[in-house]
PyMOL commands that place a pseudoatom at each C-alpha (Angstrom):
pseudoatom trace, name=CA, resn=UNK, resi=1, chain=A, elem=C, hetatm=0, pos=[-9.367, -51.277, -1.555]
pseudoatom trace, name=CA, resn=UNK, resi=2, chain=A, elem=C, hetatm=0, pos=[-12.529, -49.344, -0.610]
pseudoatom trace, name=CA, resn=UNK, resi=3, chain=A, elem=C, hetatm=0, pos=[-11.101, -48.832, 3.356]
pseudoatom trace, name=CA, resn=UNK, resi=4, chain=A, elem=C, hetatm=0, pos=[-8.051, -47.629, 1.763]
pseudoatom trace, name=CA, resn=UNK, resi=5, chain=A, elem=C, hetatm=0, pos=[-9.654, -45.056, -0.886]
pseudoatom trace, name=CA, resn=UNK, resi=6, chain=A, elem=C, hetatm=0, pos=[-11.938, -44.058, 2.237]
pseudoatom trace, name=CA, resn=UNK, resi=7, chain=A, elem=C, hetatm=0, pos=[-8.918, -43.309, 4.042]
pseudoatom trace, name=CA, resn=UNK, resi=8, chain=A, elem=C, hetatm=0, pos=[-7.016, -40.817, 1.296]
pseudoatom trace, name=CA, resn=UNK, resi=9, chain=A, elem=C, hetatm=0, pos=[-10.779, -39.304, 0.778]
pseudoatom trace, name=CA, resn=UNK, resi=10, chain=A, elem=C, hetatm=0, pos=[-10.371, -38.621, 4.740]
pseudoatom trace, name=CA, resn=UNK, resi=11, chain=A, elem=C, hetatm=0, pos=[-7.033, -37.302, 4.187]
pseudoatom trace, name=CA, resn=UNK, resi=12, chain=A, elem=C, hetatm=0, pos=[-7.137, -35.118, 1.651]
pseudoatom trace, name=CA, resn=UNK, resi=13, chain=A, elem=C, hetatm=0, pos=[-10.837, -33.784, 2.589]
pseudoatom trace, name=CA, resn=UNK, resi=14, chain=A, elem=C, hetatm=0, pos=[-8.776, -32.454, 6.249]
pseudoatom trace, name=CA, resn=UNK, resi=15, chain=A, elem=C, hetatm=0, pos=[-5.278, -31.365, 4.095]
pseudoatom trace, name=CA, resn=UNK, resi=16, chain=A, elem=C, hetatm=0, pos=[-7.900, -28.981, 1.871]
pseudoatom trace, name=CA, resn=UNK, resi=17, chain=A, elem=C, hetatm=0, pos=[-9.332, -27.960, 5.353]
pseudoatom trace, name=CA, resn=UNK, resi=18, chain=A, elem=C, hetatm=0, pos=[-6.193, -27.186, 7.202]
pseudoatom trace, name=CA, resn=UNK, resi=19, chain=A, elem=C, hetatm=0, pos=[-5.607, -25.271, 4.001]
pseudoatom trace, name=CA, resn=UNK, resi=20, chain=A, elem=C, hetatm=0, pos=[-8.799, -23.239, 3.913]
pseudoatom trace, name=CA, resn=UNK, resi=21, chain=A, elem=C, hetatm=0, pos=[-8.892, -22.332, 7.579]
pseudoatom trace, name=CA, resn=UNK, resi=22, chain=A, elem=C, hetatm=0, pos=[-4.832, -21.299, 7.353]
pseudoatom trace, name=CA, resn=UNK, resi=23, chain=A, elem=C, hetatm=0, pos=[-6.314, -18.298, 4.829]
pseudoatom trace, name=CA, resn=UNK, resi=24, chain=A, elem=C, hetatm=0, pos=[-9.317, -17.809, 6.992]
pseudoatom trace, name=CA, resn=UNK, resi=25, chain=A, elem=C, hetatm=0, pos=[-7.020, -17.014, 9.555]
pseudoatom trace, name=CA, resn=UNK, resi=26, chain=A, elem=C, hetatm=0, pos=[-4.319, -14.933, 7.309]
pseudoatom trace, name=CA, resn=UNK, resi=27, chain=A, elem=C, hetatm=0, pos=[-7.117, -13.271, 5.906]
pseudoatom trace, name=CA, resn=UNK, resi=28, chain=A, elem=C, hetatm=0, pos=[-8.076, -12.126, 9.333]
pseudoatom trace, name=CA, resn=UNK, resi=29, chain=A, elem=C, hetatm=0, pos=[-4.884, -11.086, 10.933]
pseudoatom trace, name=CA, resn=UNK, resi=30, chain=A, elem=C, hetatm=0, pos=[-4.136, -9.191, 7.467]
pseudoatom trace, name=CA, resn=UNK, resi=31, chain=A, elem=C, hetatm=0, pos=[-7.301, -7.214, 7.782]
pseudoatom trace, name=CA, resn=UNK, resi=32, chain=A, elem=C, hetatm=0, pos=[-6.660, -6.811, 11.048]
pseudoatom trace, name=CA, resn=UNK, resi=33, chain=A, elem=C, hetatm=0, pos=[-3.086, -5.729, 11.257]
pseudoatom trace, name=CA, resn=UNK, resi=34, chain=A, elem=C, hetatm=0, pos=[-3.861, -2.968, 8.302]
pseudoatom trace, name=CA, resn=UNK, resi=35, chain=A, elem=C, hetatm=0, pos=[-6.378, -1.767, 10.608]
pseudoatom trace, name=CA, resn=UNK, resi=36, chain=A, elem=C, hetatm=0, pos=[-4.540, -1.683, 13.997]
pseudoatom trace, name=CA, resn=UNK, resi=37, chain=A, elem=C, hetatm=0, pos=[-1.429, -2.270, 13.633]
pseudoatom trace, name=CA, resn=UNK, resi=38, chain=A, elem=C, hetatm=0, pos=[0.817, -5.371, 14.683]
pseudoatom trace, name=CA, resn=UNK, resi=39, chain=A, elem=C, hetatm=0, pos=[1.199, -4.267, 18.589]
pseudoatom trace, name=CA, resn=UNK, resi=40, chain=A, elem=C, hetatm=0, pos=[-2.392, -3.692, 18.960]
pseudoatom trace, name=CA, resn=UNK, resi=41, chain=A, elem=C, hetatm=0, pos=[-3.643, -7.075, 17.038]
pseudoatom trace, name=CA, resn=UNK, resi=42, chain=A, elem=C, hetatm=0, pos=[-4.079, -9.763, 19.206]
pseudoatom trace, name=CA, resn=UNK, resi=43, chain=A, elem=C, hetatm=0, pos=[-4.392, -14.025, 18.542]
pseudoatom trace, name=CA, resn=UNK, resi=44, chain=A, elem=C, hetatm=0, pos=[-7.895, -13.331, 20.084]
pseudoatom trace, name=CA, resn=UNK, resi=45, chain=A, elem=C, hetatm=0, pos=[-8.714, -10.617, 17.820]
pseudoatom trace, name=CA, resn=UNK, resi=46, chain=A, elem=C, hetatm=0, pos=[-7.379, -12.701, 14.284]
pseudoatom trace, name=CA, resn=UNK, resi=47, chain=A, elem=C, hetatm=0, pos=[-9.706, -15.483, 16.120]
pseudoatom trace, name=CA, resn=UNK, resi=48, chain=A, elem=C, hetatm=0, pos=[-12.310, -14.145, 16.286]
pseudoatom trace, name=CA, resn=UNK, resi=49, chain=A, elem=C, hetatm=0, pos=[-12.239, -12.638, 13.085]
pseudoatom trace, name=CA, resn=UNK, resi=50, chain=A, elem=C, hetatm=0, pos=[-11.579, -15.832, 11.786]
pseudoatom trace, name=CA, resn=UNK, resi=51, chain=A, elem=C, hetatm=0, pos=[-13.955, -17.628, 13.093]
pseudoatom trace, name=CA, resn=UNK, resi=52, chain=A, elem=C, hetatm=0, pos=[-11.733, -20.052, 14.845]
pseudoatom trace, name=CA, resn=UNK, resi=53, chain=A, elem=C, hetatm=0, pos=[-10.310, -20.478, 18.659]
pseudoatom trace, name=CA, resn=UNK, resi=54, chain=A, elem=C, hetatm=0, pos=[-7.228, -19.008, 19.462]
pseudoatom trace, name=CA, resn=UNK, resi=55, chain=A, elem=C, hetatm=0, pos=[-5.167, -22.101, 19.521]
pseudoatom trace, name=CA, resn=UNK, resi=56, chain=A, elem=C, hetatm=0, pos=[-6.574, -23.198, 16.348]
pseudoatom trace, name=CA, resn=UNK, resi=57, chain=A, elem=C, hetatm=0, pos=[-4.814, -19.062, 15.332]
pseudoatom trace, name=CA, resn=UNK, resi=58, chain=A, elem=C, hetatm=0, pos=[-1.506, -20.406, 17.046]
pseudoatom trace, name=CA, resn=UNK, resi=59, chain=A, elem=C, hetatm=0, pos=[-1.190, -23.583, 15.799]
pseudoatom trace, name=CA, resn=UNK, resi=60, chain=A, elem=C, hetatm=0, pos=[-1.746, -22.279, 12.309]
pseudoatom trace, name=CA, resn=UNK, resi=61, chain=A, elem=C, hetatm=0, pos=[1.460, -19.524, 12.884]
pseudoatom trace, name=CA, resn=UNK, resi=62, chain=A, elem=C, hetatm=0, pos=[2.700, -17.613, 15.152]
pseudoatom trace, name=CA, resn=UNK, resi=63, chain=A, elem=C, hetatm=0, pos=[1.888, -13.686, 15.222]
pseudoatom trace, name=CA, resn=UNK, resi=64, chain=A, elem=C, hetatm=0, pos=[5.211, -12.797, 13.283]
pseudoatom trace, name=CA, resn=UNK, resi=65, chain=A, elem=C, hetatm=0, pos=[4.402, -15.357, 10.733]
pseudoatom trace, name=CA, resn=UNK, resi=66, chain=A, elem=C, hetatm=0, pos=[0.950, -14.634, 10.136]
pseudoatom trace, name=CA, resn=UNK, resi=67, chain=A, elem=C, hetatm=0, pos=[1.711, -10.783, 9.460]
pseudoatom trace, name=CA, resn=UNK, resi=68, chain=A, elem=C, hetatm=0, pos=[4.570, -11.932, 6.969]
pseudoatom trace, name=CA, resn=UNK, resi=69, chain=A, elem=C, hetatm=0, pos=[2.005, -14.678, 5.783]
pseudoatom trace, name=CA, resn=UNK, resi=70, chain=A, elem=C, hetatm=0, pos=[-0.424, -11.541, 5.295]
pseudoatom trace, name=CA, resn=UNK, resi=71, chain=A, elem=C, hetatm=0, pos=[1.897, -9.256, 3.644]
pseudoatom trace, name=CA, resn=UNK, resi=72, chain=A, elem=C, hetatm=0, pos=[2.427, -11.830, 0.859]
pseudoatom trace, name=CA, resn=UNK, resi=73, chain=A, elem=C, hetatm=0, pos=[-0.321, -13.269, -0.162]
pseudoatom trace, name=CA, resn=UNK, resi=74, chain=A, elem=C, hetatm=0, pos=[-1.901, -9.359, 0.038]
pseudoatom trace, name=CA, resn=UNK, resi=75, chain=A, elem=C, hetatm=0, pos=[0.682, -8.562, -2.359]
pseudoatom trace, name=CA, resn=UNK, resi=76, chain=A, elem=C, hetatm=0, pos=[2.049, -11.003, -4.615]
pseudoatom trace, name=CA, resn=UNK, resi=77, chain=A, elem=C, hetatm=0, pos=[-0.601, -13.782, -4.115]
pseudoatom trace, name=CA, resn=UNK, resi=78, chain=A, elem=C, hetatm=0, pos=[1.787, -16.300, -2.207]
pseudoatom trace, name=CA, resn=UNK, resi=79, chain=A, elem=C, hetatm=0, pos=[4.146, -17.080, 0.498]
pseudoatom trace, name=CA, resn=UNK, resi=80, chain=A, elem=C, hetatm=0, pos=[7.959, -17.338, 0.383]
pseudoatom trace, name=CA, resn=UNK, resi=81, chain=A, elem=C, hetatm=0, pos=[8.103, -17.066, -2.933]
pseudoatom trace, name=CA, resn=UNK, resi=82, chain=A, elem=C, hetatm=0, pos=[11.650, -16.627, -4.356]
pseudoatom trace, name=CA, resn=UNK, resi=83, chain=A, elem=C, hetatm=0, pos=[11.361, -14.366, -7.451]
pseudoatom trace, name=CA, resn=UNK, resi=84, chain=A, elem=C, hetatm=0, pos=[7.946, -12.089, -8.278]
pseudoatom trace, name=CA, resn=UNK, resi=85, chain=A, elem=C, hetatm=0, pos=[8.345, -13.924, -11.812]
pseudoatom trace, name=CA, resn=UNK, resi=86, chain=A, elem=C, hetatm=0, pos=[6.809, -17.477, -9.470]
pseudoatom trace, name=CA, resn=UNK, resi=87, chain=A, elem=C, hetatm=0, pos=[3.612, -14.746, -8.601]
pseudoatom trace, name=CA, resn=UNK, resi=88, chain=A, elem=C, hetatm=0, pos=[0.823, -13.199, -10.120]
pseudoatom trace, name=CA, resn=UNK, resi=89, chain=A, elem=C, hetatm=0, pos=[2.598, -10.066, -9.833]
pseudoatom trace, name=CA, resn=UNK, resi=90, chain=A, elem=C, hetatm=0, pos=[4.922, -10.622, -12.432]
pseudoatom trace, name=CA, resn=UNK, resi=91, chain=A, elem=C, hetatm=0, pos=[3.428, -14.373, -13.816]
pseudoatom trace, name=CA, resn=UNK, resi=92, chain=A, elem=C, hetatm=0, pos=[3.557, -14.345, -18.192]
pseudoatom trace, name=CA, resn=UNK, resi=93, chain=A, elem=C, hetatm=0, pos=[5.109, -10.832, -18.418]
pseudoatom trace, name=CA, resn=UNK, resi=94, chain=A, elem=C, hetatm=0, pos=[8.331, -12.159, -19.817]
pseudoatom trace, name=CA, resn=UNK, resi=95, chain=A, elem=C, hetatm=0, pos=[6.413, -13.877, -22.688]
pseudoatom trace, name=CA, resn=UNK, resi=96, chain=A, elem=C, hetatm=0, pos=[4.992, -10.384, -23.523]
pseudoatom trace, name=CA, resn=UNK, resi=97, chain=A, elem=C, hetatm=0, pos=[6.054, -8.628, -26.187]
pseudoatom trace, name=CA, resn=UNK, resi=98, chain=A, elem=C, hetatm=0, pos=[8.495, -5.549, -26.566]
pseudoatom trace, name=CA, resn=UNK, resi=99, chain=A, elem=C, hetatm=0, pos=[6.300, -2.832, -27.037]
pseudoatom trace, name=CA, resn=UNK, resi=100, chain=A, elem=C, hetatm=0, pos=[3.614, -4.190, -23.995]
pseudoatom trace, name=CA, resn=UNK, resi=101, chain=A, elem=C, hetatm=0, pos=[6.280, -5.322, -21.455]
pseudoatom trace, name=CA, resn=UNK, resi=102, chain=A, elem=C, hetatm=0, pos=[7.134, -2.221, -19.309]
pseudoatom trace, name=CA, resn=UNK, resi=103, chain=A, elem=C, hetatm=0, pos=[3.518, -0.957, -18.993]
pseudoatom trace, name=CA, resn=UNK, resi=104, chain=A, elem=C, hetatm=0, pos=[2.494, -4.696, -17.722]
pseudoatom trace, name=CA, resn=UNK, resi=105, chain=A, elem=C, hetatm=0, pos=[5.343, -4.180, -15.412]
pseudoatom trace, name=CA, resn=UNK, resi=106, chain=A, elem=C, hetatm=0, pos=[4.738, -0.744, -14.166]
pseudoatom trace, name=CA, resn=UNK, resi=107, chain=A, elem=C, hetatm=0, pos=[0.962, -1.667, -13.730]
pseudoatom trace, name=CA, resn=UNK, resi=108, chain=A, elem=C, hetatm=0, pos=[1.008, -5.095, -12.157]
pseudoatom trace, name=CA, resn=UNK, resi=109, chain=A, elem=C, hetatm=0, pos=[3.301, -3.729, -9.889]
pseudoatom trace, name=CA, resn=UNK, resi=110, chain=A, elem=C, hetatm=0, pos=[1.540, -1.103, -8.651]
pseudoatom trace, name=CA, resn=UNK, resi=111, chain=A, elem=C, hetatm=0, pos=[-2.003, -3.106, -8.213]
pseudoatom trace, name=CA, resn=UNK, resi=112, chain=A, elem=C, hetatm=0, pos=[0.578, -4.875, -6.122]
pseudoatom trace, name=CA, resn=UNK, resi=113, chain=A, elem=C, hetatm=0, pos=[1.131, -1.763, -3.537]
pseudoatom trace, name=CA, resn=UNK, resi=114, chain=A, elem=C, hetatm=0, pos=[-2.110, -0.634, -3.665]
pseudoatom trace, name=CA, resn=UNK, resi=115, chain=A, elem=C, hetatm=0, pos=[-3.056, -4.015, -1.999]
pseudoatom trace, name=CA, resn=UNK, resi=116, chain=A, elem=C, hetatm=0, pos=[-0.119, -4.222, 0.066]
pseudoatom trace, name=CA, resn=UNK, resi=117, chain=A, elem=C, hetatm=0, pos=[1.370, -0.792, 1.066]
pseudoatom trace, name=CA, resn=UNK, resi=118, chain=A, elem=C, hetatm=0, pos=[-0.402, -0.880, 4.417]
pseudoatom trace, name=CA, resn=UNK, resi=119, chain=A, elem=C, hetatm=0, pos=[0.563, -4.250, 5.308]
pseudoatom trace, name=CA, resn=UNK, resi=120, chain=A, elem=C, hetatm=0, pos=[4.208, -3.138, 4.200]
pseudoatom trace, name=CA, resn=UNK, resi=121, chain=A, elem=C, hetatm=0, pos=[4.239, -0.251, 6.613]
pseudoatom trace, name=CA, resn=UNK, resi=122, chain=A, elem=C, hetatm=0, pos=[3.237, -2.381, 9.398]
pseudoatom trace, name=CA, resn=UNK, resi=123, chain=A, elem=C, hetatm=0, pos=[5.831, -4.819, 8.131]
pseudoatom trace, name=CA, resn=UNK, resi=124, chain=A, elem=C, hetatm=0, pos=[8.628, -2.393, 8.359]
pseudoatom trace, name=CA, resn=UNK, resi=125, chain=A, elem=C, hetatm=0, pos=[7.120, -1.021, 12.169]
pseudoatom trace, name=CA, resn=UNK, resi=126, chain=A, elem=C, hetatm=0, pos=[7.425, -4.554, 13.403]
pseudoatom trace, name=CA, resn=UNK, resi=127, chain=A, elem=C, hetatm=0, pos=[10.743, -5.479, 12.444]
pseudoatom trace, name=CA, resn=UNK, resi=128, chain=A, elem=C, hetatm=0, pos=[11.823, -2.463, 14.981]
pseudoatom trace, name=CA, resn=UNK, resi=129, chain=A, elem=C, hetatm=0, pos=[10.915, -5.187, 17.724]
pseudoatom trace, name=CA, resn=UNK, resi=130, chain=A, elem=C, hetatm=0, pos=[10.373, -8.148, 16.125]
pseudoatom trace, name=CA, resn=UNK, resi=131, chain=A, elem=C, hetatm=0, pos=[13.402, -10.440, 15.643]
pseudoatom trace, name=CA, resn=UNK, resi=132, chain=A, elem=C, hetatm=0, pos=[11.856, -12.367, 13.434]
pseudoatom trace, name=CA, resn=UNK, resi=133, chain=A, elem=C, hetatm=0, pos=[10.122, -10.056, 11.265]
pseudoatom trace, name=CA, resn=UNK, resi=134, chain=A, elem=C, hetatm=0, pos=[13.112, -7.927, 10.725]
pseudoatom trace, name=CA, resn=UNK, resi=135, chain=A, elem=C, hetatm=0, pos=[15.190, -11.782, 9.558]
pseudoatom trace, name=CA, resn=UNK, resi=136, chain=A, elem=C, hetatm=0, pos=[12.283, -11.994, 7.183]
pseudoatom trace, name=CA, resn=UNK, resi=137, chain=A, elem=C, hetatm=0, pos=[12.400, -8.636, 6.332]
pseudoatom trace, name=CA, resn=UNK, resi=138, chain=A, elem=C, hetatm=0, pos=[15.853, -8.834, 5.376]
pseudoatom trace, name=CA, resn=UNK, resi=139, chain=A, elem=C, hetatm=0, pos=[14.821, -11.283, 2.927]
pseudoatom trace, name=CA, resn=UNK, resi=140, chain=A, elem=C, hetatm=0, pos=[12.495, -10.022, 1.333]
pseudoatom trace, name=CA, resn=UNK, resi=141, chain=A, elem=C, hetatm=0, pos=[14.703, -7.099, 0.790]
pseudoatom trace, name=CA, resn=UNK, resi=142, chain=A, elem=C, hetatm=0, pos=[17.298, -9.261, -1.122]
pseudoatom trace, name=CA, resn=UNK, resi=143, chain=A, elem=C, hetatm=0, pos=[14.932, -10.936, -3.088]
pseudoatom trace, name=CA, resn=UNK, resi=144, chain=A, elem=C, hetatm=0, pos=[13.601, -7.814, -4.156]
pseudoatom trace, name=CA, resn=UNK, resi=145, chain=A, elem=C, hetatm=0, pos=[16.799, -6.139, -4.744]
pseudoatom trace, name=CA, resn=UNK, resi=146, chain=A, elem=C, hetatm=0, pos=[17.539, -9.533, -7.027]
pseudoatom trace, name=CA, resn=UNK, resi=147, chain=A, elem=C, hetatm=0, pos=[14.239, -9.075, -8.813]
pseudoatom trace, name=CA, resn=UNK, resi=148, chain=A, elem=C, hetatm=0, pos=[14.901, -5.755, -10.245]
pseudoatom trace, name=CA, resn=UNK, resi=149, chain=A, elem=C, hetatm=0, pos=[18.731, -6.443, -10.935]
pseudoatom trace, name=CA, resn=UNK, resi=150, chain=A, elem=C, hetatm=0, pos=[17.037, -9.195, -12.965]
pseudoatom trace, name=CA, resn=UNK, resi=151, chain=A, elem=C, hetatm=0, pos=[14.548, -6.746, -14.312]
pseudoatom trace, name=CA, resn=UNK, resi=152, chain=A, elem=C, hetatm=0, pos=[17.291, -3.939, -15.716]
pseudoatom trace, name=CA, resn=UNK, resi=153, chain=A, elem=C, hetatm=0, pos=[18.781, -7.171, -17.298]
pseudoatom trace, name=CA, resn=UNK, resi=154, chain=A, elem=C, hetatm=0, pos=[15.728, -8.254, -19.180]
pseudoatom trace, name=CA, resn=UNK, resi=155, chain=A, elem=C, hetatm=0, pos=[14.883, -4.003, -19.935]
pseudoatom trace, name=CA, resn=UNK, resi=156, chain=A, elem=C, hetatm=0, pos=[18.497, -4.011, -21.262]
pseudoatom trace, name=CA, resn=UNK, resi=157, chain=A, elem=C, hetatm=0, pos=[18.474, -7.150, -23.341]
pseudoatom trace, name=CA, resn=UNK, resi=158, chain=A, elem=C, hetatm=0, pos=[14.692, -6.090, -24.960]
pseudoatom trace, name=CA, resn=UNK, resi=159, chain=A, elem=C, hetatm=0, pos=[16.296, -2.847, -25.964]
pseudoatom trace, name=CA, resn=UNK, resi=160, chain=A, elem=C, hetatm=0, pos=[14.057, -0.849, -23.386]
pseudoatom trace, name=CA, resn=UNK, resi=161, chain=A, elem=C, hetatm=0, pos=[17.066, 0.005, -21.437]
pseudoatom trace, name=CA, resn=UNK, resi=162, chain=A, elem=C, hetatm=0, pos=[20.351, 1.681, -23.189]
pseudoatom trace, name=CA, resn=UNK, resi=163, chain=A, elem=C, hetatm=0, pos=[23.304, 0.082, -21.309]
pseudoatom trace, name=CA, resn=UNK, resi=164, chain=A, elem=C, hetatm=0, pos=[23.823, 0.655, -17.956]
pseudoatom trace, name=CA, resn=UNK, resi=165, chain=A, elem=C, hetatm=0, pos=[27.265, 1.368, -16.254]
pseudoatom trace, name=CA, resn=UNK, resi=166, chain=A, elem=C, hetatm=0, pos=[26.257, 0.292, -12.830]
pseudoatom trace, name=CA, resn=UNK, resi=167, chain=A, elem=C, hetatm=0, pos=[23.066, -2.201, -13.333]
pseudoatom trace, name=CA, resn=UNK, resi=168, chain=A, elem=C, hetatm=0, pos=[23.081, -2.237, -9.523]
pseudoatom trace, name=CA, resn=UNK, resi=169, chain=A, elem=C, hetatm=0, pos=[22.512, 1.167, -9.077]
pseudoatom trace, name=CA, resn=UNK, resi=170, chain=A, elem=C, hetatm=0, pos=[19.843, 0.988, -11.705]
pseudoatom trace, name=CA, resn=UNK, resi=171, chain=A, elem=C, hetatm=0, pos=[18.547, -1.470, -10.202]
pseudoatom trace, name=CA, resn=UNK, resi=172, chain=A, elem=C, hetatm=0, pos=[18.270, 0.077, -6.771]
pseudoatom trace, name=CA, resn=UNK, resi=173, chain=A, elem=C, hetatm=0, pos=[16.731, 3.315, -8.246]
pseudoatom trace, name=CA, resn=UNK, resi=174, chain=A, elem=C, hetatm=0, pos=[13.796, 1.139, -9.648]
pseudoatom trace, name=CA, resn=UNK, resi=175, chain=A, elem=C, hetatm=0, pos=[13.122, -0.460, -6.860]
pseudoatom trace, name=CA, resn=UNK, resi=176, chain=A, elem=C, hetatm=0, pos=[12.983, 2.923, -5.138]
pseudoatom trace, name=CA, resn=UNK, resi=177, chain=A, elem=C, hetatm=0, pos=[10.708, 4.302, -7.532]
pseudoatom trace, name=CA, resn=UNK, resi=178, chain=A, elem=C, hetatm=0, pos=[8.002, 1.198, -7.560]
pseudoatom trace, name=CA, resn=UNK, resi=179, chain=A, elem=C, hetatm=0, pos=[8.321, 0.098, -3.774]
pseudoatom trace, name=CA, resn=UNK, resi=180, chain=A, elem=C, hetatm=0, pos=[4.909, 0.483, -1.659]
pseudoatom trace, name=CA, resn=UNK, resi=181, chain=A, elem=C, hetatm=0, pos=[6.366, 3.549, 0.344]
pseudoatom trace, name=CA, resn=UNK, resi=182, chain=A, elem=C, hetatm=0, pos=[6.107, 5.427, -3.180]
pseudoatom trace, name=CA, resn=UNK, resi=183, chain=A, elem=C, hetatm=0, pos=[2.857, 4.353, -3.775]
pseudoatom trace, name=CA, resn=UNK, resi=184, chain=A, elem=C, hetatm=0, pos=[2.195, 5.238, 0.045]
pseudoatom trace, name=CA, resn=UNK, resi=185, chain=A, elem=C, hetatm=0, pos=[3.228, 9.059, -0.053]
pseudoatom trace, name=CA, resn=UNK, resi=186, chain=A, elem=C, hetatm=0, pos=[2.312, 9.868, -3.118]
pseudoatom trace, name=CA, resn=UNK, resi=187, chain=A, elem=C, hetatm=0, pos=[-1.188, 8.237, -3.478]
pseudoatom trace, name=CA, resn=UNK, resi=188, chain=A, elem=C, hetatm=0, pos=[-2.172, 7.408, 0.037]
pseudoatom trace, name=CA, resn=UNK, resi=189, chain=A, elem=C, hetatm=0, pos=[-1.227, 10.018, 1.631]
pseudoatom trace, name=CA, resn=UNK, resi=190, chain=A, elem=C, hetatm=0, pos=[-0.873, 12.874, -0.723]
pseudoatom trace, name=CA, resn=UNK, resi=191, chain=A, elem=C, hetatm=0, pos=[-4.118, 12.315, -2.897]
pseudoatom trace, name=CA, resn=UNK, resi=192, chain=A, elem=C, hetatm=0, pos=[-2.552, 11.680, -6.041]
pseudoatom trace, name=CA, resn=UNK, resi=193, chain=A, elem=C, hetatm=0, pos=[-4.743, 10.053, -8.672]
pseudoatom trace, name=CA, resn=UNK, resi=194, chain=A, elem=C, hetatm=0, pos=[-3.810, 6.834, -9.955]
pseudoatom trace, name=CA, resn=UNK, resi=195, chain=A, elem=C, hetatm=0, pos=[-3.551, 8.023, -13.592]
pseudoatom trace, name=CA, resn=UNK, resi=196, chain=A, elem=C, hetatm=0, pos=[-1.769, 11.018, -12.962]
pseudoatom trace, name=CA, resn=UNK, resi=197, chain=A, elem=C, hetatm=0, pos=[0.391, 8.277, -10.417]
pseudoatom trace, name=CA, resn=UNK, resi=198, chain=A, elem=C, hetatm=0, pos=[1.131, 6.294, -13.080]
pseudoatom trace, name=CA, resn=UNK, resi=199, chain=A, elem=C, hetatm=0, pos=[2.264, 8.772, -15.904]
pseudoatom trace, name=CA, resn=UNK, resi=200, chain=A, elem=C, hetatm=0, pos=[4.844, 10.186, -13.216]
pseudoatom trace, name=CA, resn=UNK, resi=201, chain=A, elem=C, hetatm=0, pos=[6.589, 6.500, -12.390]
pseudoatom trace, name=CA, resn=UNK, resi=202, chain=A, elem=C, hetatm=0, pos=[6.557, 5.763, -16.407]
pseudoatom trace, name=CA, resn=UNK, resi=203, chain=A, elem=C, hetatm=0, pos=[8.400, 8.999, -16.687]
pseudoatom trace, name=CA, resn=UNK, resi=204, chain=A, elem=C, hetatm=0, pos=[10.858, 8.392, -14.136]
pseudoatom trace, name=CA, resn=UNK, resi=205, chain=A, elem=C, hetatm=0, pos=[11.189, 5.137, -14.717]
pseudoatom trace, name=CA, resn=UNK, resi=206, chain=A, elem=C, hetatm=0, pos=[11.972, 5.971, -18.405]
pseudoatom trace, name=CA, resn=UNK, resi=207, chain=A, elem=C, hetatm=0, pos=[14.247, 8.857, -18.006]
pseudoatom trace, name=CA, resn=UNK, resi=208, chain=A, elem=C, hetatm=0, pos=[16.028, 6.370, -15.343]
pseudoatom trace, name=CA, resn=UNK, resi=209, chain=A, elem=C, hetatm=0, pos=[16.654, 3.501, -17.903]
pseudoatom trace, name=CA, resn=UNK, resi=210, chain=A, elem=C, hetatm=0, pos=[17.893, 6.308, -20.809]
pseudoatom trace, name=CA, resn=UNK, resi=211, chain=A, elem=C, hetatm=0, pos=[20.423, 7.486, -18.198]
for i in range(1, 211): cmd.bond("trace and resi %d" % i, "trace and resi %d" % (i + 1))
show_as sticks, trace
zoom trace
């Protein structure tokens, strides 16, 4: 009995290893990719960064993987997940109330691009020559198309929303107006403040949903 509790000790102490140095290493080639870029990041680079040899980086994931692994967990807090609603992006906001739901939204979205709107545009600059970026890409595309159908459902049914002839379109124009690249012309790149950010996407998101 003792051999055999020694044994899941041992077992579980290198599973919560693996598990640490895998974010070590995303960590890393996140920091790194935001900084450089995806062609100019190399294993050695995230290695080093890491702390870690390079085939301890490409056992972990390969380079594709780790920059999708990056983009994720910058953003939403996890990998592969199916719905924002299963992150910390969107976790408890449909147990809100009326009156506090659509300002949660707006804002947890938008702490969401400001971490990952760099990581996003190296995203969308690798899938030009990545195959399997660009599969994952696609993805995360429909997911997040899904999300905000899902999203003009719930505004709709909470009486936030009058109702909408095309949902889809609706749908498509939200996801427009709070996607990273908005958050990436209009505060990174043009200065905007983040208040004076925010009061313009509550307006447009508001005159959207009275259309």
């Amino acid at each position: 009995m003792v051999e055999s509790t020694a044994r899941v000790y041992r077992s579980e102490l290198r599973a919560r290893q693996a598990r640490e140095t895998r974010a070590r290493i995303i960590a890393a080639a996140g920091e790194l990719f935001a900084q450089q870029g995806y062609q100019a990041t190399t294993i050695a680079a995230i290695a080093r960064v890491a702390g870690v040899s390079g085939e301890t980086v490409k056992s972990a994931a390969s380079k594709a993987e780790l920059l999708i692994a990056a983009f994720e967990m910058t953003f939403s807090g996890r990998e592969g997940a199916e719905s924002l609603t299963d992150t910390e992006v969107a976790g408890g906001v449909l147990d809100l109330p009326d009156d506090a739901f659509l300002d949660t939204v707006l804002t947890q979205i938008t702490e969401a691009n400001s971490r990952g709107h760099r990581l996003w545009t190296v995203l969308l600059g690798a899938a030009l020559s990545d195959e399997r970026v660009d599969e994952v890409l696609a993805q995360i595309l429909r997911r997040r198309a899904d999300d905000y159908r899902r999203l003009v459902d719930e505004l709709m049914a909470r009486g936030l929303a009058v109702a909408q002839d095309d949902p889809r379109r609706t749908a498509a124009t939200l996801s427009f107006l709070l996607s990273p690249e908005s958050y990436q012309q209009l505060v990174a790149q043009s200065g905007w403040e983040r208040d004076t950010y925010m009061q313009w996407l509550r307006a447009a998101v508001v005159a959207e949903l009275a259309r």
